[in-house]
C-alpha positions in Angstrom: 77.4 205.1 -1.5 76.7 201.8 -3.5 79.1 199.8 -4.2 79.3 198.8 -8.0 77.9 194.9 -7.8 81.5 194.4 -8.9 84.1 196.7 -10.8 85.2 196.4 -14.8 88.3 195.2 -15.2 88.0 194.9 -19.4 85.4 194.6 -21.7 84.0 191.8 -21.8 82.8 191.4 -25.4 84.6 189.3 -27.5 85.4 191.9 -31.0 86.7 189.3 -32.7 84.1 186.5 -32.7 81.4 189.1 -32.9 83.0 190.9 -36.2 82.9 187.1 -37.9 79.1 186.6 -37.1 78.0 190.3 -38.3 77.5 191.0 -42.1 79.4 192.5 -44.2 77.1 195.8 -45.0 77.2 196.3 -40.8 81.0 196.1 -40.4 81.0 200.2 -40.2 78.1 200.3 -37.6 80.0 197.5 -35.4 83.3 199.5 -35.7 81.2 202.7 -34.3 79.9 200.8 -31.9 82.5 199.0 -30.4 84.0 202.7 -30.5 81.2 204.1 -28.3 81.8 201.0 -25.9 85.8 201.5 -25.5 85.2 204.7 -24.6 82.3 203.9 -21.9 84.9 201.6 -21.0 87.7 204.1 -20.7 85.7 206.9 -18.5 84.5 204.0 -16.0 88.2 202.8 -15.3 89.4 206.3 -15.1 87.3 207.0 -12.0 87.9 205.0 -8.7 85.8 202.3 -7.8 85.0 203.6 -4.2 84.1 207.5 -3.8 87.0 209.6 -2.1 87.1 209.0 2.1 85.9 212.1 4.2 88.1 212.9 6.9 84.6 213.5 9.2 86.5 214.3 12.2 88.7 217.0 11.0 85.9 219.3 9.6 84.1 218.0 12.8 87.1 220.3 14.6 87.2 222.9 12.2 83.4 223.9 11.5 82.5 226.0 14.1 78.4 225.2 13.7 77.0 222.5 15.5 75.9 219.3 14.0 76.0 221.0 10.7 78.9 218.5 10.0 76.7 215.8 11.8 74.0 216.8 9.4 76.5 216.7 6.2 78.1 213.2 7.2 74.2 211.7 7.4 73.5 212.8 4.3 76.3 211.7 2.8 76.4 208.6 4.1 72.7 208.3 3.2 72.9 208.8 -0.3 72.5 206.1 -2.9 73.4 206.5 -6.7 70.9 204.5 -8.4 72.2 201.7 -10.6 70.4 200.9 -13.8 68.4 198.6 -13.9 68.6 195.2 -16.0 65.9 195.5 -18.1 67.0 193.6 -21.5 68.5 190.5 -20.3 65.1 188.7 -19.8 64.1 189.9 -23.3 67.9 188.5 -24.8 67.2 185.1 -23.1 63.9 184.7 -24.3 65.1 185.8 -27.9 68.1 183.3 -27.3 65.9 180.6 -26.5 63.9 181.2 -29.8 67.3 180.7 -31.5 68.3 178.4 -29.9 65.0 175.9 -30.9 66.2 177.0 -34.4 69.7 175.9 -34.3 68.3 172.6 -32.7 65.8 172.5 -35.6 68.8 173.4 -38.4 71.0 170.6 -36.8 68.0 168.0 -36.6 67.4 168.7 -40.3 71.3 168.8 -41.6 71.6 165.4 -39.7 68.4 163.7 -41.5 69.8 165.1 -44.6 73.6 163.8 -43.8 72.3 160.2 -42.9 70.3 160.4 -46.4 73.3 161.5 -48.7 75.7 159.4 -47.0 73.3 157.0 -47.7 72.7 157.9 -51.2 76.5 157.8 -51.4 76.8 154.4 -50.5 74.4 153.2 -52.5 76.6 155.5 -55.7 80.0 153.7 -54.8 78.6 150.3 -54.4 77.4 150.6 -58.4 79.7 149.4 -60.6 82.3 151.9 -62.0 80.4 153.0 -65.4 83.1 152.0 -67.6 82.6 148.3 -66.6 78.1 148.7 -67.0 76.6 147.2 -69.8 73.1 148.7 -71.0 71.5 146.0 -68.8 73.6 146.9 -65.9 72.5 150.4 -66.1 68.8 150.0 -66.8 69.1 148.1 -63.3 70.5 151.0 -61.5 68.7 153.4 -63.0 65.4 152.7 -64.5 64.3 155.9 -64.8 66.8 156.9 -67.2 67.6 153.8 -69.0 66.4 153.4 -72.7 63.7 150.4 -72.4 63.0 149.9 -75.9 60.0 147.2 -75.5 58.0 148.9 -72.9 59.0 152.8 -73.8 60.1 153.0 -77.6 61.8 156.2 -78.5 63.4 157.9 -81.3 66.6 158.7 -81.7 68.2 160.9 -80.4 66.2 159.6 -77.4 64.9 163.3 -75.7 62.0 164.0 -74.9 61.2 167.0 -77.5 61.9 164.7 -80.5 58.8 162.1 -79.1 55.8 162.1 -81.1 53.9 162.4 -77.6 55.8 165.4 -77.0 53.9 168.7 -76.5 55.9 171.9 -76.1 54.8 173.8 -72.8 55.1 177.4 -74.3 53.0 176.3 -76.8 50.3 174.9 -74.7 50.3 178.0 -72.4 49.4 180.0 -75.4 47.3 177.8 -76.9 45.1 178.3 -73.9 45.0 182.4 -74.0 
């Protein structure tokens, strides 16, 4: 017979680190599955991993027929239990792969964005603590926001719905209808 290409000691899935990455609405489908799996498990290593020996010569003595025992041994010795076939790793790789270019992708991106804000918090903590800004200060380190009274004139209380430019957007989308 075929020898298995080598015997199951214990699963080797790791429950533990595969219950963190699954979701939360799958937890009950994981549980029945890893169910399904221990028991798999337990009827393999409740068999031997080599088939029972056949004392050949002793029914050889006992079997009155010749070469039927002959026959029998042949046949016995010729037979092969097929083993499945490994059909799905090829298609796990290749899905792996495709994950992996992600990940790389994600980790490319979250490092670009990590050099940026630590940049941005650089530039933050080398300002000068806003208790200690004057106005001038502050229009330096942020123009955009600062009040500039000669160039941009506004009325108090300084937002932008209180401007005489201001248009209200609900009012121009129905304006338009």
């Amino acid at each position: 017979m075929q020898n298995m290409a080598k015997r199951i000691a214990q699963s080797s899935v790791n429950w533990a680190a595969l219950a963190e990455r699954v979701p939360a609405e799958q937890k009950t489908n994981l549980a029945a599955f890893k169910i399904r799996a221990d028991g798999y498990l337990r009827r393999v290593l409740a068999n031997p991993p080599e088939p029972p020996k056949i004392n050949w010569s002793l029914y050889k003595q006992t079997v009155p027929i010749p070469g039927m025992v002959d026959n029998f041994q042949k046949q016995y010795e010729a037979l092969k239990i097929p083993y499945p076939a490994d059909t799905q790793t090829a298609q796990v790789e290749a899905q792996w792969s495709q994950v992996k270019k992600a990940i790389e992708a994600f980790v490319q991106e979250s490092n670009a964005n990590i050099v940026s804000y630590e940049k941005q918090i650089a530039e933050i903590k080398a300002l000068l603590p806003y208790d200690q800004m004057t106005m001038e200060d502050f229009r330096d380190a942020f123009p955009d926001q600062a009040l500039d009274p000669i160039n941009k004139p506004t009325f108090w209380p300084h937002n932008p719905e209180e401007q005489l430019d201001y248009v209200d957007p609900d009012k121009k989308a129905h304006a338009s209808h």
